[in-house]
N, C-alpha and C positions, 0 to 999 in steps of 0.2 A: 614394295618398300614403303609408299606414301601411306597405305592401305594402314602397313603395320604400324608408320608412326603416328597419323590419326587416332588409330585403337589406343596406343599407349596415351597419347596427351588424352582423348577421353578415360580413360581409366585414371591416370594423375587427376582429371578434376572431380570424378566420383569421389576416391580415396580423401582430396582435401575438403570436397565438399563432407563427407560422412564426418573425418575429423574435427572439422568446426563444429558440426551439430552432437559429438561425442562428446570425446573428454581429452584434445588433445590440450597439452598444457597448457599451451601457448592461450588457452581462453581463460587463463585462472588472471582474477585480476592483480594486477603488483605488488601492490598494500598486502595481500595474504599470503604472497610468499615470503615476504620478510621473515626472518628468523624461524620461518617453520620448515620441521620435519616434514610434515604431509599436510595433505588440504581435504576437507569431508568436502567431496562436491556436490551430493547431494542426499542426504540422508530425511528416509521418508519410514514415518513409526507410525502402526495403527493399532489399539487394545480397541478390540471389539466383546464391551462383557453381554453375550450370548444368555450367560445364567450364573449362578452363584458360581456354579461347579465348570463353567464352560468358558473361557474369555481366550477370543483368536488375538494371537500377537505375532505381525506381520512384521516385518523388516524389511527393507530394502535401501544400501547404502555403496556409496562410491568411493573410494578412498584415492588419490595420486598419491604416492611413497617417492620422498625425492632422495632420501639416503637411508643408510642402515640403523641410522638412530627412529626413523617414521617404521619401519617395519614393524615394529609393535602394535602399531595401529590398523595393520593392514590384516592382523593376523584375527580371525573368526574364532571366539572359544564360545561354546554352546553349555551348559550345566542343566544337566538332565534326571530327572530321577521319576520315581510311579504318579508326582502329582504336575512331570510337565512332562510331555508328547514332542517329538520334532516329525512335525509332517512333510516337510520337505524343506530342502537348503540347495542351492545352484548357485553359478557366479560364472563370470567373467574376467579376464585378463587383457588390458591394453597397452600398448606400448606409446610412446612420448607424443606421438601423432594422435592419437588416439583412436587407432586400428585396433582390431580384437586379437590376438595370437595367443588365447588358450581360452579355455572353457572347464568345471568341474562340476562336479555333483557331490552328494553327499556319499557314495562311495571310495573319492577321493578323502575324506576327515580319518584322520585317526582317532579311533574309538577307544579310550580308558576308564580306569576306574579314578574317582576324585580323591581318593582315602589320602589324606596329608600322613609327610612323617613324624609325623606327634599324635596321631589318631587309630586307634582300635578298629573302631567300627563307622563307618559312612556306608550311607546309603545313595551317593551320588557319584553321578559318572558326567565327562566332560569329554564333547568332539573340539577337536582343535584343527585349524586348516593355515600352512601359511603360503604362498606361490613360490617357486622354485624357480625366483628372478634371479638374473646376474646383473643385469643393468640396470641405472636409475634415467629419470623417473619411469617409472609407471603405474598403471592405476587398475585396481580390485574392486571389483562390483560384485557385492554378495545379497544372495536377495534370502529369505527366511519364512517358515513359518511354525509355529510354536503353539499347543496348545496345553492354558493351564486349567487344570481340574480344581482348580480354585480359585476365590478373589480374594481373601486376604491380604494377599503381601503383590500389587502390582507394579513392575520396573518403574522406577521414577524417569523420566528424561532430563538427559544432562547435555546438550549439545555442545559445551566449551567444559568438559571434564577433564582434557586432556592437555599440559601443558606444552609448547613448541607445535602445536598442531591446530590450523585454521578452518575456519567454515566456511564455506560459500553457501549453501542453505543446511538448512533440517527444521522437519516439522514434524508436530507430533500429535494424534490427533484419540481421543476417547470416545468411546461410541458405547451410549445405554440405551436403555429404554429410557422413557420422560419418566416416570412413574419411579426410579431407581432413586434413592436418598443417597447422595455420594459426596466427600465432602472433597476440598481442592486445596494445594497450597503452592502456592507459585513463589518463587525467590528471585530477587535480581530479573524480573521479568518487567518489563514497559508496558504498560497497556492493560486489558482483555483478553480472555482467546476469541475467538471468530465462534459465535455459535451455530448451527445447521440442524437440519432436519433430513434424515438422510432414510431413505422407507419408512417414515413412521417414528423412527428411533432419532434420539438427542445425539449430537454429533460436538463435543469442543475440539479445538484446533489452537495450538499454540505453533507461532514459527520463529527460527531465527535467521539473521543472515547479514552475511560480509563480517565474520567474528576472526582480528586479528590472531595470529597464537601471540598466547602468552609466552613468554621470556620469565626466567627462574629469576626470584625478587630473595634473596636473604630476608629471614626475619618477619617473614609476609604469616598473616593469620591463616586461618582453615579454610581451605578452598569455597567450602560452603558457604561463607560468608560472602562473596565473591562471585562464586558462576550460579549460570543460570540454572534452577530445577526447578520442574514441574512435579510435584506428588499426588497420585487419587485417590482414595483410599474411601471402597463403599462403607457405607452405614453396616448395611446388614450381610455376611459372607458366609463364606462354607471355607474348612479346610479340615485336610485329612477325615472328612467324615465329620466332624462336628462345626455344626451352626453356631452362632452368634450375632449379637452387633455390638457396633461399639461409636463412640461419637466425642468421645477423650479418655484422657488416662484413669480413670476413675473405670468407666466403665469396662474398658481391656482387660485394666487389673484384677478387678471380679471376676469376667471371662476364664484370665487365666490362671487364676487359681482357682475355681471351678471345676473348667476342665481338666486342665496341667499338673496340678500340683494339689490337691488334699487328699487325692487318693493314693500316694506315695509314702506317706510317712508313717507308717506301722513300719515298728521291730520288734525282732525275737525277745520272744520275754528273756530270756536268758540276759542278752544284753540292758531290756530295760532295768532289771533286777542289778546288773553291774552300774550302771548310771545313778540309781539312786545310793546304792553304798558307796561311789566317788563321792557325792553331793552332802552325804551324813554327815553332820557336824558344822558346816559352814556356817558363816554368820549370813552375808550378803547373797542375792543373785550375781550380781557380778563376779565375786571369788569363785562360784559355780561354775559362772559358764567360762572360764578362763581354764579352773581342770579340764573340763568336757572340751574344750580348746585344744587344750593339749594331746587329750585323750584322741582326739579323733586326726591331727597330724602324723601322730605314733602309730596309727592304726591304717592309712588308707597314703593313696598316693593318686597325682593326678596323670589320667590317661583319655584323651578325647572322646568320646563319646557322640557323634553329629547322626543318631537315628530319634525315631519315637515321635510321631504326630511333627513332624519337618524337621526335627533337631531340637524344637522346643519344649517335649515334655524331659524332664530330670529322671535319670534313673530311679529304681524304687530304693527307701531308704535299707529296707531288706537286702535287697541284692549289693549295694553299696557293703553293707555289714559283713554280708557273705565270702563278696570276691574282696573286697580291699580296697580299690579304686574306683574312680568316677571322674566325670569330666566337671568344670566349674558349677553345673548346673545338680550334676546329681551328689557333689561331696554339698555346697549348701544347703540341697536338700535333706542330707544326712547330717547335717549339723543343726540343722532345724528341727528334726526330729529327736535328737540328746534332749536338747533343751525343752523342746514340751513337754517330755519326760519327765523332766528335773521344772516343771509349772515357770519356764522363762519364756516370754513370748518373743518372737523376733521377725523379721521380714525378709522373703525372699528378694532382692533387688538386681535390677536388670541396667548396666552400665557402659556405654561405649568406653572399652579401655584402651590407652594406647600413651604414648609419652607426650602429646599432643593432648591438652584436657581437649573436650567436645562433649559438648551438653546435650540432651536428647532436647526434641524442638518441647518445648512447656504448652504451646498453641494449636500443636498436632500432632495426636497420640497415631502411634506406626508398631509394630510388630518388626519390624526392618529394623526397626533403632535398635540400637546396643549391641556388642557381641561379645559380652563376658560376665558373669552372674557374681554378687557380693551377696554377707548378710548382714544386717543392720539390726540391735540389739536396741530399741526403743529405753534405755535403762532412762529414771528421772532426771533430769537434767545432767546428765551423762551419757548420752548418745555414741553407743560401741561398735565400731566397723569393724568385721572379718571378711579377711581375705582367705580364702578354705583352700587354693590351691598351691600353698605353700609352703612345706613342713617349717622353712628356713624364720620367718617372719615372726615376732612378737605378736602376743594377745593384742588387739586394738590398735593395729596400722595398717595403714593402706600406702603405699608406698607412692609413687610417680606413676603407678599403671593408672590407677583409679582415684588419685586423690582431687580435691576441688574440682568438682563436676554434679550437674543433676542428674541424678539417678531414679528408677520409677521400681516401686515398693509395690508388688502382689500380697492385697493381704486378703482376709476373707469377705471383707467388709467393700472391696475396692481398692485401686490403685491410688498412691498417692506420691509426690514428687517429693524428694527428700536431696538435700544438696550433701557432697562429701566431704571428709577437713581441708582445711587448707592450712597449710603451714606458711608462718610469716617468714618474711626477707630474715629477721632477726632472730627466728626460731629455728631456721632450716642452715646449720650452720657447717664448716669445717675447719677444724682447729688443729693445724701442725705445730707442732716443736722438735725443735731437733739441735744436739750439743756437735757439731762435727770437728774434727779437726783434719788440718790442712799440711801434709808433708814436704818436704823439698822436693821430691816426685813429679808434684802436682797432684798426688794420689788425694781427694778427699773423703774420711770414714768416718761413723759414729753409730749416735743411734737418734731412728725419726718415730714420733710417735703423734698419730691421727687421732682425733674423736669427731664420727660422723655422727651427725643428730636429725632426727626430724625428717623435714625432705632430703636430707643427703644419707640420711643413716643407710640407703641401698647403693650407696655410690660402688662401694667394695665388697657388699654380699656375697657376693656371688664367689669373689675371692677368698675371702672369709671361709664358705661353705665348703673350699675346695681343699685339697692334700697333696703332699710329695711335689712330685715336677709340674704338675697341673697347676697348681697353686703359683708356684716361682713365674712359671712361664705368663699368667694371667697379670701375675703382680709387675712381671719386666713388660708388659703390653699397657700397663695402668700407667707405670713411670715414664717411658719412655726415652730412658738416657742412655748415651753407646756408653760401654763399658760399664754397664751398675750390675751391682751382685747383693743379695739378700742373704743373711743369716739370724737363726735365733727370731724368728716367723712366732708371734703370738696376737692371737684378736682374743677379745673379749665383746660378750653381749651383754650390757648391763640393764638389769632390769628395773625399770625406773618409766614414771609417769611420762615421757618423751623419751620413746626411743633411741637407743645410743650404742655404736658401735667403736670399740679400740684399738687402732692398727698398732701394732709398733715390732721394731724390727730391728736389726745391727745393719748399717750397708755402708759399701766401700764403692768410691766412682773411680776407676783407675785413668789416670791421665785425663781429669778432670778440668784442672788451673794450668793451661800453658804459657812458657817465659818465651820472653822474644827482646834481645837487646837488655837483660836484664831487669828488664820488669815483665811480672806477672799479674795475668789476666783472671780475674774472677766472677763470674753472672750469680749473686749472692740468691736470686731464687732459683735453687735448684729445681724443685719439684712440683713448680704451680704458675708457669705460664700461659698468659692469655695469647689465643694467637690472633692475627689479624684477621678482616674483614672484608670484603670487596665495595670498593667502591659503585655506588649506581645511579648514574645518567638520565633524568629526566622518573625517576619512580611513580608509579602508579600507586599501588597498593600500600597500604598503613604498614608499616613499623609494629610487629607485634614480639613481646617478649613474653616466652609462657611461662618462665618459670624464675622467681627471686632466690637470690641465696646470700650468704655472706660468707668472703673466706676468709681467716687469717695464719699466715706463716710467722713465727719465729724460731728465727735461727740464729746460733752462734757459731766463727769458724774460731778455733784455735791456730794461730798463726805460729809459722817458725820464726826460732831467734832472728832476730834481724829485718824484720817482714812489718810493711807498715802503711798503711792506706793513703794513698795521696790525697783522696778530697771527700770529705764526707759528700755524701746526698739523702737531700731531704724534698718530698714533692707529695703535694694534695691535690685531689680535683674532686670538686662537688660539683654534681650532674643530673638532673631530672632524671637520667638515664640508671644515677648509681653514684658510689661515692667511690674512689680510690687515697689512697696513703702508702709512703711509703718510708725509711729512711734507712740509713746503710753509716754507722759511725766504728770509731774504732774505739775499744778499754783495754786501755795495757793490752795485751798482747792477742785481744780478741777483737773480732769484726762481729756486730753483730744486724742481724739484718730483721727488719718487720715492716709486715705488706700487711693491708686490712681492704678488702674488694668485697661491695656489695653493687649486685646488680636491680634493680627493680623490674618486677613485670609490669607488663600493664600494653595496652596499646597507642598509638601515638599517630600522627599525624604523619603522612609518606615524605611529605617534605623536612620532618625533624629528623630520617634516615642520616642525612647528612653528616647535624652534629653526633648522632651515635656512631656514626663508623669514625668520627675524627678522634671521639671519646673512647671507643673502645681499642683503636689504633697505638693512641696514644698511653692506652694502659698495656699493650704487647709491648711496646719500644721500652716501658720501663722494666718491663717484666725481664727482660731481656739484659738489661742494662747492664755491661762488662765494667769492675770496677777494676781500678788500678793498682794494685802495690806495689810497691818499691823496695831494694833491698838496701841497708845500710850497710 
């Protein structure tokens, strides 16, 4: 008996000793479990570039998962295709002590194909692994190894990419030969890397460590601005078989239209011969390329396309003409090719798109940057943006995907940086009017009629574009009020130098204005309230507003006999932030109500968060604001 309990208390101090020197939680320091999902305990990166064509990229990281919200992080996805190798992948599973109790390999992953459901054709496949835990915490140690058949595009390091989720280390280290021209860009980085000599070969080293998680900030700019990344990007590479170098956007762009893009743009004569009888007669290039516009929305539709020299070469403009579709890259291509046809020159352009502007770096040309193709019609001081994946969209708009951003122009000469439009606070507007009237029901009906402009002209597109219940059901998701119904549905696209769209409609709110004690309650803006904003404690990060607008509502209700406003209201706020107005009076037997809200973008100061959420708070309360009537 003594025997056995000896054996046990020595095995209890192996077990605690192994855990302290593991990953039992209990060593994570306190500060980094704060508000975080999971904790990277130790994350260790190595790009080894071997040769153009040869670079080992090793992996090996730790994750603790303390709830269902950190699983995300813990989960392994691998993206695999003919120009990256997985030579091996293994891991480990520990529990709270940081004991082992499981182990996998990589015939544990599940192996699929990458093909999204918006896409035709990809040529990528993805392993994904996640542990088959019931309890929290515990901790995933997956180690990797990767080989890419290229250096072109090598993973950046991000060790704090992940928001709710802390560091305790990670290092990330590049291994060349001395003689390799490579060029570096470090963000949000302190310091140097550590340089080394490692066989012969140049060795940099960048580390991080003790990185709180970040906490969700409202209104915070693009991560990038913000976390830490490392980017390499050699001089001279190899990918899919073709050589190059490059050392900025100048010379990439030449690259890629070199290799990518000049050998694409023949069409069937047949077509070329129809392009020029469109073109016959015109005065201008521009009324040209506006037909050829149209012509080629009527003709083709967008369907993804992610093959061809890594996803970056554009289908040929032949086969676009052929089948009908193309993905962003091969319908600009195909629109590039009308207009050469018809002697308009234009530029293929490469832009991160997304509702968030995000500029490609100007200081460090990447192949990584952007992931959605424009074209840019260099007209004399008339400067014409198409969007080619959209039949829905006017000649010359670029909507909220892609508007105000640097974008990088493949021309044959080299690349060149080009910025997109920006639509002002004052230009990007939305204008309701509406006659309703008010019954003894409560029921309030009439009609409302919108004009979106500029950067709002996409607010309702999509509604617009739509028909039958689709439509109604989009537009009742737009308005958002219990009991509204739509009748006598008409838009309009007016064609005019600022794009413009015209909602207008018949709607009835049923039980809309309720009585209580004989007086009845009315919120005079119906259809355009601000909501609030969360307050936040000690802010880190700037106040960023990406996008300006201005709105105004006017409204009148029609009041029943007897029915009569107890107090006008009238309220202003001018605000660094934005302007609001509003006021609420009664005429003869009509209320009439007008709101005028413009917000400013721009970035600001984390400590002026403050007065924006008192600001923007205080434009919901009014938004909101129940007016009184009285009956005689």
């Amino acid at each position: 008996m003594r025997v056995a309990i000896m054996l046990m208390m020595l095995w209890m101090v192996i077990r605690d000793g192994y855990a302290q020197q593991g990953y039992a939680v209990s060593a994570i320091p306190a500060m980094l479990k704060s508000r975080a999902d999971a904790v990277v305990r130790q994350e260790t990166i190595v790009a080894d570039m071997l040769a153009a064509t040869k670079v080992r990229y090793q992996v090996k990281q730790a994750v603790t998962v303390f709830n269902r919200s950190g699983e995300n992080k813990a989960r392994l996805v691998i993206y695999y295709d003919k120009n990256v190798a997985i030579k091996r992948i293994a891991g480990k599973v520990f529990d709270a002590d940081g004991l082992q109790v499981g182990k996998f390999t990589q015939r544990d992953f599940t192996d699929e194909s990458a093909v999204s459901s918006f896409s035709l054709y990809e040529d990528t496949r993805v392993k994904h692994f996640l542990p088959a835990m019931t309890s929290y915490p515990y901790t995933v140690e997956y180690e990797y190894e990767l080989e890419l058949k290229q250096n072109l595009i090598i993973p950046a390091w991000r060790p704090d990419a992940y928001r709710d989720v802390a560091v305790v280390h990670s290092q990330y280290t590049f291994i060349c030969d001395p003689a390799d021209d490579v060029r570096v860009k470090a963000t949000n980085y302190k310091g140097d890397p550590e340089v080394s000599n490692a066989d012969g070969r140049k060795a940099l080293t960048w580390t991080a460590i003790h990185i709180p998680a970040q906490r969700y900030e409202p209104f915070s700019p693009d991560p990038e601005t913000y976390q830490t990344m490392v980017k390499v990007a050699p001089v001279n590479f190899s990918y899919y078989k073709h050589n190059g170098h490059y050392s900025d956007w100048g010379e990439l762009g030449k690259w890629t239209y070199d290799a990518l893009l000049a050998d694409g743009l023949e069409l069937p004569e047949r077509t070329v011969q129809e392009v020029k009888q469109l073109v016959t007669g015109l005065a201008s290039d521009k009324e040209k390329a506006k037909v050829l516009y149209t012509y080629m929305q009527r003709k083709t539709r967008y369907i993804s396309v992610q093959i061809g020299i890594g996803g970056f070469k554009p289908m040929a403009a032949s086969d676009v003409d052929r089948l009908g579709y193309g993905d962003c890259k091969g319908l600009v291509n195909y629109m590039q090719a009308l207009l050469n046809v018809a002697g308009i020159p234009s530029y293929y352009c490469v832009v991160e798109a997304g509702a968030t502007k995000r500029d490609l770096q100007p200081d460090f040309a990447g192949m990584e940057q952007g992931n959605h193709v424009i074209l840019c019609l260099p007209f004399e001081r008339d400067t014409t943006w198409l969007e080619c994946t959209d039949q829905r969209i006017p000649f010359g708009f670029l909507g909220s995907f892609t508007d105000d951003r640097t974008v990088w122009a493949c021309t044959p000469e080299g690349g060149l940086l080009l910025r997109t439009p920006h639509y002002a606070v004052t230009a990007s507007t939305q204008r309701r009017t509406a006659e309703l009237a008010l019954d003894v029901k409560g029921t309030v009906s009439g009609r409302v009629e919108t004009v979106f402009t500029a950067g709002q002209y996409d607010n309702h597109l999509e509604i617009a574009e739509s028909n039958g219940s689709e439509q109604v059901k989009l537009l009742k998701d737009a308005y958002d009020i219990d009991q509204i119904s739509f009748s006598q549905l008409k838009y309009q696209k007016r064609d005019e130098a600022v794009p413009t769209l015209v909602e207008a409609f018949q709607v009835a709110l049923a039980a809309y204005v309720p009585e209580n004690n004989g007086q009845v309650f009315l919120i005079p803006n119906a259809f355009n309230r601000r909501s609030t904003i969360p307050a936040v404690k000690n802010r880190v990060l700037p106040l960023y507003i990406n996008r300006g607008y201005t709105d105004e509502d006017s409204i009148s209700y029609a009041l029943p006999e007897g029915y009569h406003l107890s107090q006008p209201v009238e309220e202003e706020i001018d605000s660094a932030f934005g302007y609001y107005y509003s006021v609420i009076k009664q005429e003869g037997n009509k209320i009439s109500y007008y709101r005028k809200f413009t917000l400013n973008e721009g970035t600001f100061p984390a400590e002026q968060y403050a007065d924006f959420c008192s600001f923007i708070n205080r434009v919901s309360s009014l938004d909101n604001y129940k007016a009184v009537l009285a009956k005689r």
